[in-house]
Phi, psi and omega in degrees: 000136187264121155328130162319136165252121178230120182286087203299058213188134185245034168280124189289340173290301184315348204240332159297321159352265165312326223268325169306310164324316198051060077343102194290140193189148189252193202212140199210140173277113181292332178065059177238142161285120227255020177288159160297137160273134187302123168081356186304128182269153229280328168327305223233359179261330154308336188254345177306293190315318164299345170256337206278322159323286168333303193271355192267349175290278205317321199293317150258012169235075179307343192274335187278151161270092210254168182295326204339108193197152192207148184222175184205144178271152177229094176266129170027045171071004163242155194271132220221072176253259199272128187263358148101331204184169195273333175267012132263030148246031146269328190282304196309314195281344178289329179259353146294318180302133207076343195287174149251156186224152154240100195263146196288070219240122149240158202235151118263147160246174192182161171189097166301329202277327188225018162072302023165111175224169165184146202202111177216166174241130196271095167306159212187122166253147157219125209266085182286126184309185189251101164298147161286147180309321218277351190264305115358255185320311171297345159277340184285308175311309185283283182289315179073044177276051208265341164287357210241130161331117147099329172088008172258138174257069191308319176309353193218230204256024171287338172323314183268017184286353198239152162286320204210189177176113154262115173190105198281006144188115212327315193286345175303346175245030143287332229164288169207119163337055203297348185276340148296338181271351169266333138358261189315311179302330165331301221273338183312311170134002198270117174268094207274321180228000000 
């Protein structure tokens, strides 16, 4: 019998993601508090976060195989996340343009019931053009990408915002890492195909 999977995350990407997998699997709010630690860097707030998700599912469905994953924009080591509202992803994209980023994207799987952990981070560099305000806004207009790491929807028309995109696995600056995440679910015991 295959352990129940739960996607420890109310990211609607993430669960387009998973969704890609075909795989059946439910969705649970980990309910963590997403502040930063005084000096944490943006590399270790992610991955703090994607387990810390992970194990706050699992803690109440111990028999699952849960999910966990969280990303940060990493401009020059300060963290950049979800900007909420359009005048801070006016402030985020202004101080991107032209930059490289990292965006941090990390996955955990878990299974308390069999002890079962695992954790990696997918870096995703990304090279942003040097925009115009006027450039900005009208993308801003258009996506409404104020749920989005960093204010970019690369999956939408953020794409064009961009030069360049390095990763060695692609869905991750969607979001969550699947080739990591399929990596992991294996060892779990989860039979993906």
């Amino acid at each position: 019998m295959q352990r129940t999977v739960i996607l420890g995350s109310t990211s609607r990407y993430r669960r387009e993601l998973i969704n890609r997998l075909q795989l059946p699997f439910e969705v649970h709010a980990p309910e963590v508090d997403e502040a930063a630690l005084p000096g944490e860097s943006p590399r270790a707030l992610a991955a703090r976060l994607a387990l810390a998700k992970a194990n706050a599912v699992a803690a109440r469905f111990p028999e699952a195989v849960v999910i966990g994953s969280d990303q940060v924009a990493d401009l020059a080591g300060e963290a950049l996340g979800k900007p909420g509202d359009h005048e801070r992803a006016t402030t985020q994209l202004r101080r991107m343009r032209g930059q490289a980023l990292i965006f941090q994207t990390a996955v955990a799987v878990v299974c308390h019931a069999t002890g079962f952990v695992q954790s990696d981070i997918a870096p995703v560099r990304v090279v942003f053009r040097d925009l115009s305000d006027d450039a900005i806004e009208r993308y801003l207009r258009a996506e409404q990408p104020y749920d989005c790491a960093g204010s970019a929807k690369s999956e939408g028309l953020g794409i064009a915002l961009l030069d360049a995109i390095e990763s060695d696995d692609p869905s991750a600056l969607v979001g969550l890492p699947l080739i990591r995440t399929c990596r992991m679910l294996r060892a779990a015991g989860i039979d993906l195909l």
